[in-house]
Each structure stands twice: as structure tokens, then as C-alpha cells.
N, C-alpha and C positions, 0 to 999 in steps of 0.2 A: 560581403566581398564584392567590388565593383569587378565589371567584365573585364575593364580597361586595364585594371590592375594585374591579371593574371601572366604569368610570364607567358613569351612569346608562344614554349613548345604545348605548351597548356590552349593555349590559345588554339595553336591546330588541329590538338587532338580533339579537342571539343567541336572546331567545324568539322574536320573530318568524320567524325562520328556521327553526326547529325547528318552530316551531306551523305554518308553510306546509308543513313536507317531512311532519310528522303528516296534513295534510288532502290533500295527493298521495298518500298509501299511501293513505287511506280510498278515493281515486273509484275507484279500479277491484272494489271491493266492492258498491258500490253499485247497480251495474246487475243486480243474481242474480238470474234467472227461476228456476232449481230452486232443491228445498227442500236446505236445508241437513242435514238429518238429520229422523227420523221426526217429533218434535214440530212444526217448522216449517211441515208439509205438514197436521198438527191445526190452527193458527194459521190458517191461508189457507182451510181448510175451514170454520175458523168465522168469519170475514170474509162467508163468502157466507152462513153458514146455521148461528148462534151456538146452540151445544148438545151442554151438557156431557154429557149420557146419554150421546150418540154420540162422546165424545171430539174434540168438536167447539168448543174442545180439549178438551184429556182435564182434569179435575179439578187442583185448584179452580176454575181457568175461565178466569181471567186478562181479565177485562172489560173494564176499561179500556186492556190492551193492545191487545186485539181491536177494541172501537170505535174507538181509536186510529187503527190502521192501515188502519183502514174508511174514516176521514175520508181518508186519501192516497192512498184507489185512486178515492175520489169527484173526487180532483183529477187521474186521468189515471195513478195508477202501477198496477203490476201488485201482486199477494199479497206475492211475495215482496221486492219496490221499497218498500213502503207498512211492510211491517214494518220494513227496512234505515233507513227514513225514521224510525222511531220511535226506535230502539234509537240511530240517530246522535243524535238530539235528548238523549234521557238521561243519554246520554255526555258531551256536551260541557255539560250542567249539572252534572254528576257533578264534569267536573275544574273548572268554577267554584268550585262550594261546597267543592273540593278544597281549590284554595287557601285561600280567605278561612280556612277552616279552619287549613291550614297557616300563614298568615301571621299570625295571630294566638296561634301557639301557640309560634311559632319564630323569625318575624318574616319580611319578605322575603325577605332574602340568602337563605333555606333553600328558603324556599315555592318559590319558583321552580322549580329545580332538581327539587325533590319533586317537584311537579306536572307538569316535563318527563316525570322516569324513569315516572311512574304512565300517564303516557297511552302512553309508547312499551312497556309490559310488555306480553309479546306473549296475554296472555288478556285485556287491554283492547281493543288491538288487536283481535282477532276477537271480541270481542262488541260492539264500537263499531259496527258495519258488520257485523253477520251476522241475519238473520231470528230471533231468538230474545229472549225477553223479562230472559235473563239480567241481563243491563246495570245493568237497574234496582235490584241490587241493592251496585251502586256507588253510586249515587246515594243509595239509603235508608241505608247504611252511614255516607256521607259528613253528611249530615242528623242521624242522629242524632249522631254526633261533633261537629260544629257545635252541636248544643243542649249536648251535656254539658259541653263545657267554654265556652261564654258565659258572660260576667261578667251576671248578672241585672240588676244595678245601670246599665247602659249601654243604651238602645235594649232595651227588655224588649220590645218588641211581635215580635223575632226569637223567642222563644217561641211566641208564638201561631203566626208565619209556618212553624216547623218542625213542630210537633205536625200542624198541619194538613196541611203535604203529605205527613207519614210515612202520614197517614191514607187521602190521595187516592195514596200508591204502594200501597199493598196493595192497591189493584184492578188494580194491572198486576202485580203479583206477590207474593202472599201469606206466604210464607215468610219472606222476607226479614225482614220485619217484624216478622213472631214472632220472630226471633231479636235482633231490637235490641231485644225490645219492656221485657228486663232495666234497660238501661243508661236507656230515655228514663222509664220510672215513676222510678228513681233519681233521674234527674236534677230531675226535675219537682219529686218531694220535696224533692231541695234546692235548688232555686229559691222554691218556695214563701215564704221568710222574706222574701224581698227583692221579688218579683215575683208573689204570689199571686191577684191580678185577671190578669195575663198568662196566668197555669198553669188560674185555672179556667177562661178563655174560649178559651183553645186546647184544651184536654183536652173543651169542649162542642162547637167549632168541627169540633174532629177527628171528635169521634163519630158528627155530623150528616154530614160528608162519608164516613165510614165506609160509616153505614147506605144511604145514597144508592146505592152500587154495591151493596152487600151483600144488600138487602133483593131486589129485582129478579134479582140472579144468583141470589138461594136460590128464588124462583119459579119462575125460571124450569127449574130443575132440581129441580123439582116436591116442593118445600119442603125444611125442614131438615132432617128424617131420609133424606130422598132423597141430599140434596147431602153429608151428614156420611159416609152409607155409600160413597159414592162417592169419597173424600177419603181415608177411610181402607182403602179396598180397594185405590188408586191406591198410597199409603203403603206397607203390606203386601206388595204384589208385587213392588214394588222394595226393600225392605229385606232382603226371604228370600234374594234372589240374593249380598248383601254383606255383611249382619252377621249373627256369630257368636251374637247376642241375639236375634236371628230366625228361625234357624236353619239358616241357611248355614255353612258347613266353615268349619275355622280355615284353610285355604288360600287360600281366596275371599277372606276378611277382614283378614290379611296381604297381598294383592294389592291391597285396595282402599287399604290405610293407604301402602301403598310407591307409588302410585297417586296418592294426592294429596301423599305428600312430593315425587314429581317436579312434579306441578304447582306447587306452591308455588316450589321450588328455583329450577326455569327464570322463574318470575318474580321472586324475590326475588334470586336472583344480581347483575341490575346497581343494583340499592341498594345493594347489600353493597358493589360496587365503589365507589363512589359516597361512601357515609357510613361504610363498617366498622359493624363491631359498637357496642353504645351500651355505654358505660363504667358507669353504674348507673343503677338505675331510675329511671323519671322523675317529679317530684310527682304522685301524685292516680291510683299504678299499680292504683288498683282500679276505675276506669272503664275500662282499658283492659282489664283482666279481664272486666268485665262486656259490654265489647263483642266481646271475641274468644270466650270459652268457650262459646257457645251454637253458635254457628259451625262450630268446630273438633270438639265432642264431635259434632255431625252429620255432620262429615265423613270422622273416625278413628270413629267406634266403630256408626254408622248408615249411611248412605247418602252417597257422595260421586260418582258417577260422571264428572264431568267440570270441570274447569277453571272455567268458568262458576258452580261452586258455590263457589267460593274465594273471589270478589270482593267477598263480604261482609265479608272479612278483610285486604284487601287497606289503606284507612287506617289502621285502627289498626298494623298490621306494619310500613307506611311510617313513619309517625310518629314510633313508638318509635325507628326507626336515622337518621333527621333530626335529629338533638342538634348535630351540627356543618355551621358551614360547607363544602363542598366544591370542590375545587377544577377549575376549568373542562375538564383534561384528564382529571380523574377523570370530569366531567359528561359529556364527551364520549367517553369508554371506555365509559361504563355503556349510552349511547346505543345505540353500535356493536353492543355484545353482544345490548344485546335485540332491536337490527333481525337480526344474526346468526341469531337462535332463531327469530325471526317467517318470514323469507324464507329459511332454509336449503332448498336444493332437494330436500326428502325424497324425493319421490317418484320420481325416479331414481336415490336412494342406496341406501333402506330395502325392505327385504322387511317384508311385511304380513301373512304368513301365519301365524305364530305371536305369542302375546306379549310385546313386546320395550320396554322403554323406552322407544326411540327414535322406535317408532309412538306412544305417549302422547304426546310433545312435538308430535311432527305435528301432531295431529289437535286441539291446541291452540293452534295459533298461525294467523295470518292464512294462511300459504302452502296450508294446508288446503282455507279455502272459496275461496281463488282455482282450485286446482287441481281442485276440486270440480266447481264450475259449468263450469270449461273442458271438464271432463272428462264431463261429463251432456249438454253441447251437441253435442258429439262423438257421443254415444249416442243422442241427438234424431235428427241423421240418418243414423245404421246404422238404428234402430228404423223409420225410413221406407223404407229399401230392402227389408226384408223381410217374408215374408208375416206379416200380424198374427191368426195365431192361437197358441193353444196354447203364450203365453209366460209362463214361470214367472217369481216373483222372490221371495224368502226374507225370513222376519221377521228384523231383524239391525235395531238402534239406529241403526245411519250407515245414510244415505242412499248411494247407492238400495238401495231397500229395497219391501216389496210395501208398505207404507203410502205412502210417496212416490210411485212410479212410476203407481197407480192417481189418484195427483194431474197429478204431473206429464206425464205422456204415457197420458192418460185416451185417446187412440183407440186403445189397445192393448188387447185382451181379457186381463186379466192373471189367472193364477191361481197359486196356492201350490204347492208340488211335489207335496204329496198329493192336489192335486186334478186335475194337467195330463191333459190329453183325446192319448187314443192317436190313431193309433200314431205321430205324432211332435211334437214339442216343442222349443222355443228356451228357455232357460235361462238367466239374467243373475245373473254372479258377479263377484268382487273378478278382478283381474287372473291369480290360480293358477288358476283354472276350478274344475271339482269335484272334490271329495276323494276319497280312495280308496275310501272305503264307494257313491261313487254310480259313481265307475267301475267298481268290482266290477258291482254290479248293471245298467250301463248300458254294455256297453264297447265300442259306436260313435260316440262323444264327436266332436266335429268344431269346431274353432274356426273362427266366422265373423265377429267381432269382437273385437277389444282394444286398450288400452291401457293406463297405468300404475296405473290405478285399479279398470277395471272391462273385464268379457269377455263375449259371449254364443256360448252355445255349444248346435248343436243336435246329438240324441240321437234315433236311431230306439229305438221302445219294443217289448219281447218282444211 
């Protein structure tokens, strides 16, 4: 039975139901007091005290994420609640403009369906409901796909209305935008014949809203040569650890590419079930180049570290395998597989201690920040029972981490391992404890906390 076929009330009951069991997996997201990883715990620092010098947050700045999330602790949430608040709001205009997009390009019967599998993929999933400003580059993705392919001729003031909020998302996250920013000058040029009052007062509209956050965040980070060195030293230090063009190993570089083909893979997999492969290309395949190639060459041959950097690529990838109707148990296979990957119970299956595929799928999918925050709240009240000094915790990207923890469980005196104060010391690791190099050198190790996640362990010092 085709989808398209189903009568109308059939029709809603099925997204309705899907769109209710979608907003039951987000609540239990929603309530995180710890930071999700090192950035999140930059975000909530600059909530109370906005400042990029101190990575507060770290470079470009992310402005109107931050004031964002500022207006939802002014209503009563916490850092980490206000940010959850934000990224849910982006999300769920992410999959509006999703549809209208798909519905106009494929027509209902598909939209629908599209815009089910797009919200249950388990890296929407965790950035719908996670402290990070990722999200937003669903939305700007989505936005510019909607302006490129409008008929100019129809409601031309949807020009203006896109131009401007791509303008007003690059103050919640900059990148993004750069990388659409190919496909929306294109499109602009070829709207120009038909809608050319639309294209200049949107491209003014936009710039005016640009400078508005722009101008203020470059002040503030004590103008533009301040805030550009900052930008690009930020750039830099993360692209030497992963591409071969910065000066990272072909090993590294290979691991980052094989890195995001799993990321992609685990979300692209229940499309595939879904629609298959597209039979030939679709009119007009050089928008869709121009919205994917900027995307993708950052994330194979530059910098890709995590899931959340995909989602710029995530409609156009949709799109292109949306050519056919699908059928309702294909819809409802696709479903199953991506809740499969979102809620697989890693964290009593998977070892962590090496690099393993299986830890990348993890630490992408919602089961991650559930088990996360359950597993920090856990570590809240160990860190109370014991005495609070001389506790070390390690720079490491995932939380907890010594940038988190000095957020999150600020009554703890915390220091770095090269700095912990003799002659003894608590020590917070992933659930192995310490490696062999610190056992060698430390070898009355004593576990006083664990679980699947994380351990603390104290060490009398020579």
C-alpha cells in the first residue's frame, strides 16, 4: 500500500502519531543540567558573562545563540534548559521549512514521509534537544533550499523573508552560512529577472540585520583584527589535528573521512530504506551541488569532528532520494531503524577505550546525552561524598572534561594532572580508570567511584 494512497484522515493520523512519539523522545532531553560536551559549558559561561577572548564562547561567538538562551534562563531555566530551549525552537522550524520545501518540490505524498524520516535521524534527534548551537544549521540549510528552488514569479516577497533570516542565523552560527552562502548569491542572480525589487530589498534587509549582530560582537571582542585573529587561530587548531592540508598525518585524515562516512551512513541508512536510490538525476542537479559541495569538502578534506557538522547536508541528501512515493511499511521500517540507532543501549554493549565505530554512532545519537546527564548526576553525588580537594579532570572534547566540570560542579577545587597538589589526589576518568603510562608512574590507584561512563579514582603521590 503506497503512502500517497491512504485516505486523507489516515494520512494525519499517522503524522500525528509519529509527530506525538517524536515530542515524547525529546522531553526527557530537556531537563540537562550538565554540559553536554566542552562547548556547551563555553555557551552557559557566556550566558552569564558574554566574551569571546575568554572563550566565552570560544570564537566566532555565536551571539544570538547566546542572547537567545539568556532570554530562557531570564524566564526561570537553567544554562543548560535555556540552551535545550533554543536548539528545540530551531528544530522544529527546521522541519517546517522542511516540508514546505519538500512539498513543493515533490508534492505532499513525499513531503510527509521526508519530513517524518528527517526528524526521527538520530543526529537531528540529538541536536533537537541537546545544548549546542549545531541545529541551526538545519534550519539555514533548509532556508536556503527553499529560496533556490521558489518559483520567483509566485509570492516573491518569500525572497526577502529568506535572505533575511539566513542573515539573522549567522549570529547563531556562522559557518553555516558561509557555506550556503554559494547556492543563495546563485539563486539571487536568478531570481533577479523576475523578482529584482524582492532580491535588492532582501540582500539590504539582510545586511542591515547582519551588521546589527556583527558590528557589536566585533566590539566587543575588541574589533576586527582582534576577533579575525581569534577566528582563525580557533580554525587552525582544530584543522592540524584532522587534515592532511594542515598538517596532520594521513592516518588522522583517513579516520576523519571514515568518521563522517559513518556519520552520514547511520543517518542516511532509513532514507535509503525508505525511497532506494534516485533512478537519475534530478532537474536543476547544480543547486544541489552548489548546496552540498561546500559542506562536504569541510568535512572530507578539513575539519569534520562530529555528527552535528553533517546537518548542513542533511536536505539536500534527503531530497535528491525523495523522487518516489513510499510505501507505508517501508515508512514505518525506516522509522524503526533510526529509533534502533538513536536508543540502542551502548553503553552496556560498547567498550570506549579504543577507537571503534561503534563509539562514533554512540556519541551521535540521542542515547548519548541521555546517558550522559544520567551518568554526571550520578557523579554530582559521589563528588559530594568526598573530600573536595586535589581533584584532577583532563582536557578531552566530551564531557566531563576539566572545561565542564569547573562549570558544572564549580565547589570542587579542580586541577589538571600536571598541576594536582601532593601528596594525594582524586582523579576523574572514562569508566577504564588510568592508563598504563599513569599506573606505571602511580601504582596505588584505588577505585572510589564508577559507572558506564565515568570513574574517580584516588592515588597516593611519591
Amino acid at each position: 500500500m503506497s503512502f500517497a494512497k491512504l485516505r486523507i484522515d489516515k494520512q494525519s493520523a499517522v503524522l500525528l502519531a509519529l509527530a506525538v512519539l517524536w515530542l515524547i523522545l525529546r522531553v526527557p532531553q530537556l531537563g540537562a543540567r550538565f554540559s553536554f560536551d566542552w562547548d556547551s559549558s563555553q555557551y552557559a559561561r557566556g550566558i552569564a558573562e558574554f566574551n569571546v577572548a575568554k572563550h566565552q564562547p570560544h570564537p566566532p561567538g555565536y551571539l544570538l545563540y547566546v542572547l537567545a538562551a539568556r532570554g530562557f534562563t531570564d524566564l526561570g531555566a537553567g544554562p543548560m534548559q535555556a540552551q535545550i530551549a533554543v536548539a528545540f525552537t530551531l528544530a522544529v522550524l527546521a522541519l517546517i521549512v522542511f516540508y514546505k520545501l519538500a512539498r513543493d518540490h515533490t508534492g505532499p505524498a513525499v513531503a510527509l514521509p521526508a519530513v517524518i524520516l528527517l526528524a526521527f535521524s538520530p543526529g537531528v534527534g540529538l541536536y533537537s534537544a541537546t545544548s549546542s548551537p549545531d541545529i541551526t544549521d538545519l534550519l539555514t540549510s533548509c532556508i536556503a533550499g527553499y529560496l533556490a528552488f521558489l518559483d520567483p514569479k509566485v509570492r516573491p516577497w518569500r525572497i526577502v523573508a529568506c535572505v533575511a533570516a539566513l542573515g539573522l542565523l549567522g549570529g547563531f552560527r556562522q559557518s553555516g552560512v558561509s557555506f550556503v552562502a554559494p547556492l543563495v548569491a546563485v539563486s539571487l542572480v536568478a531570481h533577479l529577472r523576475y523578482a529584482r525589487r524582492e532580491v535588492l530589498l532582501g540582500t539590504l534587509l539582510a545586511s542591515a540585520v547582519f551588521f546589527s549582530w556583527c558590528v557589536p560582537l566585533t566590539q566587543g571582542a575588541g574589533g576586527w583584527h582582534a576577533l579575525s585573529h581569534l577566528i582563525s587561530g580557533e580554525f587552525r587548531t582544530a584543522a592540524v589535528k584532522t587534515s592532511i592540508f594542515y598538517g596532520a598525518s594521513a592516518q588522522r585524515h583517513l579516520n576523519m573521512i571514515e568518521e563522517n562516512a559513518i556519520y552520514f551512513g547511520m543517518n542516511v541508512v532509513g532514507w535509503l530504506v525508505a525511497f532506494g536510490l534516485p533512478k537519475r538525476l534530478p532537474a536543476g542537479w547544480w543547486r544541489y551541488a552548489l548546496w552540498l559541495m561546500p559542506n562536504l569538502v569541510m568535512l572530507f578534506a578539513i575539519h569534520g569532528p562530529k555528527v552535528g557538522y553533517c546537518l548542513l547536508s542533511f536536505p539536500p541528501l534527503l531530497l535528491l532520494l525523495c523522487s518516489a512515493r513510499p510505501h507505508l511499511l517501508k515508512l514505518f521500517s525506516a522509522v524503526l531503524i533510526s529509533l534502533g540507532i538513536s536508543y540502542c543501549p551502548y553503553g552496556r554493549l560498547l567498550s570506549m577505550k579504543h577507537w571503534v565505530p561503534a563509539y562514533l554512532v554512540y556519541k551521535s545519537t540521542p542515547r548519548l546525552a541521555l546517558d550522559l546527564e544520567a551518568s554526571q548526576r550520578r557523579l554530582d553525588q559521589a563528588l559530594r561524598g568526598i573530600p573536595r580537594d586535589g581533584i584532577c579532570a583532563r582536557e578531552l572534547p566530551e564531557a566531563p572534561d576539566i572545561r565542564t566540570v569547573t562549570y558544572d560542579f564549580s565547589y570542587i577545587p579542580w586541577s589538571t594532572p600536571e598541576t594536582a597538589t601532593p601528596p594525594s589526589a582524586v582523579w576523574l576518568f572514562d569508566q577504564h580508570g588510568p592508563d598504563e603510562k599513569l599506573r606505571a608512574r602511580y601504582p596505588t590507584w584505588r577505585r572510589i567511584y564508577g559507572d558506564e561512563l565515568n570513574s574517580l579514582w584516588i592515588t597516593e603521590h611519591p
